[in-house]
N, C-alpha and C positions, 0 to 999 in steps of 0.2 A: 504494500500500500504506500503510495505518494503523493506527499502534503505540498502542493508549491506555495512559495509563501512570500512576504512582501512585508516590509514595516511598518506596512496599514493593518494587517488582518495577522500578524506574526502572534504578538501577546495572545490573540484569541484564540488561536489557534494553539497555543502551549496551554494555557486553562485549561481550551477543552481538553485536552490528552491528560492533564492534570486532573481533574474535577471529580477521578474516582479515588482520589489521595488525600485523608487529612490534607489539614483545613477545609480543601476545597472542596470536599464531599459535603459540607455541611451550608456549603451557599446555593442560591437560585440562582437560576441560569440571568436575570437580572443583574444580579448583585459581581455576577463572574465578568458580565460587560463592562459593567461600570468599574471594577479591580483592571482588566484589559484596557480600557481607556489610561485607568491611572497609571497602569506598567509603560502605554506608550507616551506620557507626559513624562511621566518619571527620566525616561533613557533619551528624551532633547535637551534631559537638562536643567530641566527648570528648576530654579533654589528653594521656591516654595509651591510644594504640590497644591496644595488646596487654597491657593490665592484665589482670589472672587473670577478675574479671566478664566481661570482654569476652571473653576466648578459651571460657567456658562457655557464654556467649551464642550465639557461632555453632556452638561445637558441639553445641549442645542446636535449636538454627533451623534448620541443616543435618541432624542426627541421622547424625553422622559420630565417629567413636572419636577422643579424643584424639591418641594417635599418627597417625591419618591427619591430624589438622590440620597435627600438629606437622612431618610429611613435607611438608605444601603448605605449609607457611611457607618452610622448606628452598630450597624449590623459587621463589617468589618472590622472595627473599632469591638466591637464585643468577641471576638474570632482573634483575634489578634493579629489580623493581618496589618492594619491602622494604627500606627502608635505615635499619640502626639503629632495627630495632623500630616503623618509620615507614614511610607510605606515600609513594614518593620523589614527589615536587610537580611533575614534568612529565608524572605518572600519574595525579593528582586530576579524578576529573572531580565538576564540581558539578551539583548540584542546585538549581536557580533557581528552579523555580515548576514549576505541573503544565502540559504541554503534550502535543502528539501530533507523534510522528516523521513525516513523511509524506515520499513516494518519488513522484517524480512519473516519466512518460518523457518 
């Protein structure tokens, strides 16, 4: 199986492969967007993730209501992917280069 992948749809696509693994087994597919959003803010750079741009940004990318973000932050923040308005750093996953996932048997 082969993943082609892009640093538009990369994060989302390692979540999804993730998502049957603590932490991430315990989020909605909601919440895994808006963590994917924040992984690809995360790796441009920016010094603070949850500045007000940036939470407009994924709510306007997602086309999700402010209060439902501000519910999956919550919820992140409770999960401990979120700490202190930060994404906790044994949750970061990078972006290196473009590559394809591939699944061999």
């Amino acid at each position: 199986m082969k993943y082609k992948t892009n640093q538009d749809i990369y994060f989302h696509q390692a979540l999804h492969l993730l998502s049957s693994l603590p932490p991430f087994d315990k989020l909605k597919r909601r919440e895994l967007q808006v963590f994917g959003e924040l992984l690809k803010i995360h790796n441009e750079g920016t010094e603070v993730l949850l500045y007000a741009k940036n939470r407009d940004r994924v709510v306007k990318d997602l086309d999700i209501s402010p209060a439902l973000f501000r519910n999956v932050l919550t919820k992140l923040r409770k999960t401990n992917i979120l700490v202190d308005n930060e994404i906790n750093p044994k949750y970061v996953i990078k972006y290196l280069q473009k590559f394809n996932f591939e699944f061999y048997e």
